[in-house]
LOROPA-263271 format. One record per residue (C-alpha): z, x, y; residue in one letter. Coordinates in steps of 0.2 Angstrom, whole numbers, plus 5000, padded with zeros to 4 digits. Last residue first. Layout:
<atoms>
ZXYA/...
</atoms>
This chain:
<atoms>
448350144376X/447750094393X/446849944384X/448349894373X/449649894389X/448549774396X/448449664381X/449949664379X/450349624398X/449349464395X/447549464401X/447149314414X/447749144404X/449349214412X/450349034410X/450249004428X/448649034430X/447748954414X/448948804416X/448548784434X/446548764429X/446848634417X/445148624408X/445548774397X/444748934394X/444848994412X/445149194411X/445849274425X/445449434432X/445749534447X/444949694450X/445949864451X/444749984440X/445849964424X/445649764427X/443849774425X/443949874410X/445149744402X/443849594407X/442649674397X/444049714380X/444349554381X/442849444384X/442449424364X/444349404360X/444349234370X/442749174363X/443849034352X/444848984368X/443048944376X/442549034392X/442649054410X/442849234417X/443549204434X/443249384443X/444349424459X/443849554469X/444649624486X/443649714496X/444049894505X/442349974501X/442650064485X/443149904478X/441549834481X/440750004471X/441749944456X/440949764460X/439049804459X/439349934444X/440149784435X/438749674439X/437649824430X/438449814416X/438449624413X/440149534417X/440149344407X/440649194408X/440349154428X/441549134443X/441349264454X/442749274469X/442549424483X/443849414494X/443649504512X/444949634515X/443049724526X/442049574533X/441149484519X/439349464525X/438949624513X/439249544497X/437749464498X/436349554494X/437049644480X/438149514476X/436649404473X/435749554462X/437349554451X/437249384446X/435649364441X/434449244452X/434449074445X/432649024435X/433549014419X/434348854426X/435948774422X/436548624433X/437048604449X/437048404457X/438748384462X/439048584465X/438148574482X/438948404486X/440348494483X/440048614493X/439448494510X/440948404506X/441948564508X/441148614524X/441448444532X/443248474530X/443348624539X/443948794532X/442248904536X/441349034533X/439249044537X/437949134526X/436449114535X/435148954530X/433348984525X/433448924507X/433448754511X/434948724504X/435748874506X/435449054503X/436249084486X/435148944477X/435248954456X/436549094459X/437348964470X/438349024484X/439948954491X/440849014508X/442649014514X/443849004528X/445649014524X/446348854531X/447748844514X/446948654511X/445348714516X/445348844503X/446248744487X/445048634489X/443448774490X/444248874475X/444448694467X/442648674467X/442348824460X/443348814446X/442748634441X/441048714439X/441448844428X/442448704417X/440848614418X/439748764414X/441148804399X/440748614393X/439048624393X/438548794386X/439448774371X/438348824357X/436948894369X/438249024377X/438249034395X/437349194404X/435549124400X/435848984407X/435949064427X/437248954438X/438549104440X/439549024454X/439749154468X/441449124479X/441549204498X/443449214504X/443749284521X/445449304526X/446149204541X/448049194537X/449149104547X/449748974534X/450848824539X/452248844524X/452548744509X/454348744502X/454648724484X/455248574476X/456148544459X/456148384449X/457048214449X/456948184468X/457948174486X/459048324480X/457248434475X/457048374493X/458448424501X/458448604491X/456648654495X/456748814485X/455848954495X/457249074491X/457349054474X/455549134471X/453949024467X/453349104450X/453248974438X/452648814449X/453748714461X/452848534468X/452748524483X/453748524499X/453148504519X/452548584535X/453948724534X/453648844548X/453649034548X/452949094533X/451549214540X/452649324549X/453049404533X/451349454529X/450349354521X/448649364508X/448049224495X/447249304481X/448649454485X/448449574470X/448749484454X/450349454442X/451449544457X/452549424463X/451649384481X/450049364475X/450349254459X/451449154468X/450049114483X/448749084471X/450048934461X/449648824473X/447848784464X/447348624470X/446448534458X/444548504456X/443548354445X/441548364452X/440948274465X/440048104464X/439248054476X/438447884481X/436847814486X/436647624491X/436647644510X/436447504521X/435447344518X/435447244499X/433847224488X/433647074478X/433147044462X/432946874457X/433146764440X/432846584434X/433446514420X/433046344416X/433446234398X/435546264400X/435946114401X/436746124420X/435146224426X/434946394430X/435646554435X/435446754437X/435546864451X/434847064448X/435547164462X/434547304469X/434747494461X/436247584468X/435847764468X/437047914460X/437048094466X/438248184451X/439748214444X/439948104427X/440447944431X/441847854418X/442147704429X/440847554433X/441647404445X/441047234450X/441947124464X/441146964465X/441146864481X/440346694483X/439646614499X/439046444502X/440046354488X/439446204481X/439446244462X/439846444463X/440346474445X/440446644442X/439746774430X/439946964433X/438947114425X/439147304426X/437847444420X/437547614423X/435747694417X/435447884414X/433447894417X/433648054428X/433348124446X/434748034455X/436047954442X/435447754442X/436747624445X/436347464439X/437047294447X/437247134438X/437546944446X/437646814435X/437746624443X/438446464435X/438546284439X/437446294455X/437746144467X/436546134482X/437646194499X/435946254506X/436146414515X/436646544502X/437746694504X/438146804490X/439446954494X/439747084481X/441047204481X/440947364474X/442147474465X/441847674456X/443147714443X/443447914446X/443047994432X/442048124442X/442948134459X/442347994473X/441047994489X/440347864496X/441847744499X/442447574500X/440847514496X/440147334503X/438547244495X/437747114504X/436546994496X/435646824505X/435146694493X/433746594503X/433246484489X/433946554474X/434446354467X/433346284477X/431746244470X/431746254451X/433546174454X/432646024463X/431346014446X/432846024435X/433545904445X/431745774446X/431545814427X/433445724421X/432945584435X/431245554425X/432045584408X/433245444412X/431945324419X/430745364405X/432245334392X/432645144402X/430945134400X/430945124380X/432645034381X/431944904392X/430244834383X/428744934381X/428045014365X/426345094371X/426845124389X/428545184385X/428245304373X/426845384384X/428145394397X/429545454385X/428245594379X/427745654397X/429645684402X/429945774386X/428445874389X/428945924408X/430545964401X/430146094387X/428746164397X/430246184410X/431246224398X/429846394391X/429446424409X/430746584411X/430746584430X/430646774440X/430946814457X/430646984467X/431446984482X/431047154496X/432347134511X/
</atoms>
């Protein structure tokens, strides 16, 4: 455990000169009230001398997470344990922890003052909110205190054992709407069952536009205020492999972070909405498309540990004009997905020759799905691209707004009008 201490010698100058003063004083002048002061100022010196010494004297810190991983936004809680072995009184302690996001200068702060006086142990509970998604690393915690007078303040970082990295995954929603879109005609099947697949009612949720009559879940919309839909153990085991477009250039420079984000926020909700339905899946990075390490083989899966593993991938993403086009990763890719595989590209725009890549995909017995993520006011731009893909049997959906079941459910991929206006 590294300490590093740190006094500010301006009082104790201060006191050592008061102390000295008063002798000198009483020397020359005598009589009681002149050593009556030196005796005063020479208990006063001996507790600031005593604080000197043990007020961080064997301070012990331990810091306790409830949890590594949270959502962006997500109000991030700590709790602080201070152990000290002498029971010397301490009016008043500051403890402050900084969170630094891995790789960059960006700085957390939060701050806590107690009053421990004899206490052994104190606990402090400290909290930042407001976290952008990321890798974020505990710095060590700064202790403050100092005398009753206020003339000494002393400081000391100490570094705490266990883990003091965190993650931060990006904001994701489970999309329940797939399954209505598939089965009412608005897509082809997303999220594909035959009859036999709805079998057993696990549970209810909410009802979305779209869910038929039929798979009402009358007892417990009767047991609550609003309406309930039955949600069935899935049998399916379709593939699904989702590419996130990662390469800057695609993304327009005026609002190039907020449609990354919402791009990013797609995929993770993709690989929610995955597991939770037990359809195996995998993610590739434009920026990365072969894993971390560059050397790993595609893999599908629908367990828990896959998803962290994605979104840790997505934590840390950011733009690069060194990521791989898009088209040249399906290229490569696209032929781990076994034959009715689903093919899903999240990205804000379709270059020609990516749209070569997935006309001759649909030739092959794949399903595609394009998310084309874009700002409300670049709607118009995509139209007429995302109406060609359509024409040839691929699935489009156009996310222009942070609230990924709104875009679905309210046809945010191209209206009928729109349709009818391409064939026309």
């Amino acid at each position: 455990m590294n300490h590093q201490s740190k006094t500010r010698w301006i009082g104790v100058i201060t006191v050592a000169g008061f102390l000295i003063a008063s002798y000198v004083f009483a020397r020359f002048q005598g009589g009681f009230a002149s050593w009556f002061i030196f005796y005063a100022s020479l208990t006063f010196s001996v507790y600031e001398v005593m604080v000197i010494i043990n007020g961080l004297l064997g301070v012990q810190v331990e810091r306790r997470l409830k949890k590594k991983h949270f959502e962006a936004g997500e109000q991030v809680d700590t709790v602080i344990t201070i152990k000290r072995k002498y029971p010397f009184p301490i009016p008043w302690l500051v403890v402050k922890q900084n969170l630094t996001a891995f790789g960059s200068q960006t700085v957390r702060e939060d701050r806590h003052l107690v009053f421990p006086w004899f206490k052994l142990e104190v606990t402090v509970a400290l909290s930042i909110d407001g976290l952008f998604r990321g890798i974020y690393l505990f710095e060590d915690v700064q202790i403050e205190t100092g005398d009753l007078f206020g003339l000494i303040h002393m400081r000391k970082e100490i570094s705490t054992s266990g883990e003091n990295e965190i993650l931060v995954y990006p904001g994701y929603q489970w999309l329940p709407v797939w399954s209505s879109l598939g089965r009412h005609g608005h897509s082809s099947q997303l999220v594909q069952r035959s009859s036999g697949d709805e079998t057993t009612v696990v549970g209810a949720r909410d009802y979305v536009p779209g869910d038929r009559l039929s798979k009402i879940h009358w007892k417990a919309s009767a047991r609550s205020s609003e309406w309930k839909t039955k949600e069935f153990e899935s049998h399916t085991s379709q593939q699904y492999m989702f590419i996130l477009d990662t390469k800057k250039d695609d993304y327009p420079s005026s609002h190039l972070v907020p449609i990354f984000e919402r791009a990013v926020k797609t995929a993770a909700s993709l690989c929610y909405t995955s597991v939770r339905n037990k359809n195996p899946f995998s993610l590739l990075l434009t920026s990365n498309p072969w894993g971390e390490d560059r050397k790993l083989r595609l893999s599908f899966s629908s367990q828990e540990e896959h998803l962290i593993q994605s979104l840790r991938s997505l934590a840390s993403v950011e733009p690069s004009r060194e990521s791989m086009p898009l088209s040249r990763v399906i290229e490569e890719q696209a032929k781990n997905l076994k034959r009715g595989g689903t093919l899903t590209c999240i990205t804000p725009v379709i270059s020609d020759r990516t749209a070569h890549q997935l006309f001759r995909l649909v030739g092959e017995q794949l399903h595609i799905v394009v998310f084309l993520v874009t700002e409300p006011a670049y709607r118009d731009m995509i139209r007429n691209q995302a109406a060609a893909l359509i024409r040839k049997g691929i699935d489009v959906f156009i996310i222009d707004q942070d609230d990924l079941r709104a875009c679905l459910v309210s046809g945010s991929s191209l209206t009928q009008k729109e349709k009818r206006g391409v064939h026309e």
